[in-house]
C-alpha angles and dihedrals in degrees: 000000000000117000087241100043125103133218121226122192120194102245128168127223092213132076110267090249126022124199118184101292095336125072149184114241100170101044089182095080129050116261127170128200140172102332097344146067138187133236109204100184091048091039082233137148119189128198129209102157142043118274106192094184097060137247124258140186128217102175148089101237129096109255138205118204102193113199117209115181117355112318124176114201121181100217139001108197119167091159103142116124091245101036116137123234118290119217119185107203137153141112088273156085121269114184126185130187130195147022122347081346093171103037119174142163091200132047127303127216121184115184139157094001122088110236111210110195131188129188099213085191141084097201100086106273137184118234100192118030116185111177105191104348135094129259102233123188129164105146137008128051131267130203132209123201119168120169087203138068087207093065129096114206101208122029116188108178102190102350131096121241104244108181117159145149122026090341106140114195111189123179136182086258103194093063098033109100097182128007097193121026115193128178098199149043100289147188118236130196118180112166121157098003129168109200 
């Protein structure tokens, strides 16, 4: 390196995983908090409980959030440009109510748990937004409840829509105006789908 070059290295000011008020700053080692705990070896946060502040991820890993019981959680944002893939899973209920509620710049993958999503606004608002990643769904259910015509449900920027298997997706048909947004030439799989 040149005598007069400088090196710059990519930090975040955050903790790697917020929870509400309370975070993980090692996520290395297993840590647990107010309705959740985290599974370092799994990469694996579980949720028992509500967490009305959100929940938001400041990482590179790929990371599961495994839902057991009926949890509400205000906000699930893992936006960041390197951010790893994010897979809601569990034997629950995860409902979300809201603006842009499920927000990522990787993949999602939603299987197993049913996602229960709810625009709060009348001002056309998206519910999932997924920047470069793509939407993956292979079990669970998914609904879809928008008070607005102007709203899309899914908005995937620059992903595919990728839903197999047993996944069911269910909407309030009469207010939706569009389920899946996409911006460019995708790839869609639907098998097996119940819509």
């Amino acid at each position: 390196m040149p005598a007069n070059a400088v090196e710059v290295t990519a930090t975040y000011d955050a903790a790697p995983i917020t929870i509400g008020s309370e975070s993980i700053t090692d996520i290395t080692q297993d840590a647990s908090g107010t309705n959740w705990s985290w599974d370092a070896s799994n990469r694996m946060i579980t949720i028992t409980g509500d967490i009305m502040s959100g929940i938001r991820f400041y990482t590179t890993i790929d990371i599961s959030v495994n839902i057991v019981g009926e949890v509400a959680i205000s906000s699930l944002d893992y936006t960041n440009a390197d951010a790893g893939k994010l897979t809601i899973s569990g034997s629950g209920t995860l409902k979300l109510e809201g603006r842009e509620v499920i927000d990522t710049y990787n993949d999602l993958e939603i299987s197993d748990v049913t996602v229960s999503l709810k625009s709060n606004n009348v001002n056309g608002y998206t519910l999932i937004s997924i920047d470069q990643g793509d939407f993956i769904m292979s079990s669970g259910k998914l609904l879809l409840d928008c008070i607005d015509s102007n709203s899309e449900c899914v908005y995937c920027e620059n992903g595919d829509i990728l839903i197999s298997g047993t996944a069911e997706v269910k909407t309030n048909s009469t207010t939706i105006n569009t389920i899946f947004l996409l911006e460019k030439e995708i790839f869609i799989l639907v098998e097996g789908l119940s819509i």
